[in-house]
C-alpha positions as CSV (number, residue, x, y, z in Angstrom):
1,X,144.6,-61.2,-118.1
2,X,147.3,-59.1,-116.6
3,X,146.5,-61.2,-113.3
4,X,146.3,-64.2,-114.5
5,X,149.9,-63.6,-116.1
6,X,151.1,-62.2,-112.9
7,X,150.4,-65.7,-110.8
8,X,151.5,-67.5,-113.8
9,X,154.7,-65.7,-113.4
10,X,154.7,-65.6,-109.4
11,X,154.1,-69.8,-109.6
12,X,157.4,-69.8,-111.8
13,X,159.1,-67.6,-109.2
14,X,157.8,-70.1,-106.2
15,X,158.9,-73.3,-108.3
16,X,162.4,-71.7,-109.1
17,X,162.6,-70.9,-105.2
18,X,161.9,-74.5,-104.3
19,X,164.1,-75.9,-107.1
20,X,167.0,-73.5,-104.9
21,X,165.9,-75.3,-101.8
22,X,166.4,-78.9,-103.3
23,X,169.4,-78.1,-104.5
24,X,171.1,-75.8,-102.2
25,X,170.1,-77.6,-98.7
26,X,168.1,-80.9,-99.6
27,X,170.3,-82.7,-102.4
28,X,171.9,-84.9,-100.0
29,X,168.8,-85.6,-97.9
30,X,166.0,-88.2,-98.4
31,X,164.1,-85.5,-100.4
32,X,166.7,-84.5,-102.4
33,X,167.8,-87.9,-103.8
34,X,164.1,-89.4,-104.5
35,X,163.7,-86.4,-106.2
36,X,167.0,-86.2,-108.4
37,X,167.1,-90.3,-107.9
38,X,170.8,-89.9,-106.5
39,X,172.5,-92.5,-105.2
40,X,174.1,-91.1,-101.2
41,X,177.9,-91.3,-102.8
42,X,177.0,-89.1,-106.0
43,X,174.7,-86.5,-104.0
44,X,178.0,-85.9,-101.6
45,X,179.9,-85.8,-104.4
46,X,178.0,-83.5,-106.7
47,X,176.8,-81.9,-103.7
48,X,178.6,-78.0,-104.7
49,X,177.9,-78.3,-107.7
50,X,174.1,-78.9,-106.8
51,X,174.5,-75.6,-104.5
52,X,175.6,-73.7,-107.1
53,X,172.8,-74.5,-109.4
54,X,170.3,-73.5,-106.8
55,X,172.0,-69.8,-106.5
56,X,171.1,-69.9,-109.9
57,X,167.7,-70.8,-110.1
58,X,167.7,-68.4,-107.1
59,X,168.7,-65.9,-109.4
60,X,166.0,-66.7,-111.6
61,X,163.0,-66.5,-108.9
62,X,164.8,-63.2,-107.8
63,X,164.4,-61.5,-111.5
64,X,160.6,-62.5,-111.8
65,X,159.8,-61.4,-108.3
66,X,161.3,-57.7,-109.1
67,X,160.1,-57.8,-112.3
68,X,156.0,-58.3,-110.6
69,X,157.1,-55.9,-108.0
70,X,157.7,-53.4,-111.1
71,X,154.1,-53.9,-111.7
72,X,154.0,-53.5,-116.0
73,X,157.1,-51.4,-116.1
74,X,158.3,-55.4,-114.9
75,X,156.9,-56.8,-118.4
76,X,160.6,-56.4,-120.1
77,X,162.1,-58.1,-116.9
78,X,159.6,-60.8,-116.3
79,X,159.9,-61.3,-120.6
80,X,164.1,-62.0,-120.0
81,X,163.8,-64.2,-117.1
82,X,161.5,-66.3,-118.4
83,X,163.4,-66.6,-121.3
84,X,166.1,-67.5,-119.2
85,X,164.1,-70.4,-117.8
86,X,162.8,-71.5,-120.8
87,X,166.4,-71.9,-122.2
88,X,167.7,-73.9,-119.2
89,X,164.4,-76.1,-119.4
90,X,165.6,-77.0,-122.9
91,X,169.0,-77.1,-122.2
92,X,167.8,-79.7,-119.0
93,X,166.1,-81.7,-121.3
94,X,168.5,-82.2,-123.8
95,X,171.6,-82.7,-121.8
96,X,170.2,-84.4,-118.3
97,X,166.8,-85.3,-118.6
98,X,163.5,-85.1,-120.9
99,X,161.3,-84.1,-118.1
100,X,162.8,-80.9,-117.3
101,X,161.3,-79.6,-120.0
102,X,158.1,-80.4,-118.3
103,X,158.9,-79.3,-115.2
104,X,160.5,-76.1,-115.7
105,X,160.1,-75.1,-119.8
106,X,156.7,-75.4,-119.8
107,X,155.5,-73.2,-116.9
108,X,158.1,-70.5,-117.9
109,X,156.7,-70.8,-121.2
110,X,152.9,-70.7,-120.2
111,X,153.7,-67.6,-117.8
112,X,155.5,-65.6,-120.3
113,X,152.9,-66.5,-123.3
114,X,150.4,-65.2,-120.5
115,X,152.8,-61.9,-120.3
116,X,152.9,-61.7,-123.6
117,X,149.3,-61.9,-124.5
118,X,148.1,-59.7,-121.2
């Protein structure tokens, strides 16, 4: 079980670094507004805003991957961070968009019932 809560938590981590790559160097390309379905004129705008967000989720992959490097002296680290994701999921969902929830809530919350349970 411990394994299968470590990808679980390593998936989160790879999703977090992505969501960092959208929003950090991609927000004002093609990708990056399908994906956030920003017009050009708001992505430019909002465009260090979007940055800063990324650093965050950064931040977020960052304390997962040291909390797996920590092995199960990580379990209190990967447990915050992925209540850290789980909170901005919910926050996501209820002050931008419904489907962040989906997209980032429920994976942190899968991984860390995983943690929890391992």
């Amino acid at each position: 079980m411990t394994t299968v809560a470590n990808i679980a938590v390593a998936l989160v981590a790879l999703l977090h670094l992505w969501f960092l790559v959208l929003e950090m160097f991609l927000w004002t390309k093609p990708l990056g507004l399908k994906t956030f379905r920003l017009t050009p004129e708001f992505a430019a705008a909002s465009k260090s805003l979007a940055a800063n967000q990324g650093l965050y989720n950064g931040f977020l992959a960052a304390g997962l991957v040291g909390g797996l490097v920590l092995g199960g002296a990580g379990n209190p680290i990967k447990i915050f961070f992925l209540g850290c994701v789980i909170i901005a999921g919910v926050f996501g969902a209820l002050t931008v968009n419904r489907k962040i929830l989906w997209v980032q809530g429920l994976p942190g919350a899968i991984a860390l019932a995983l943690v929890l349970m391992a």
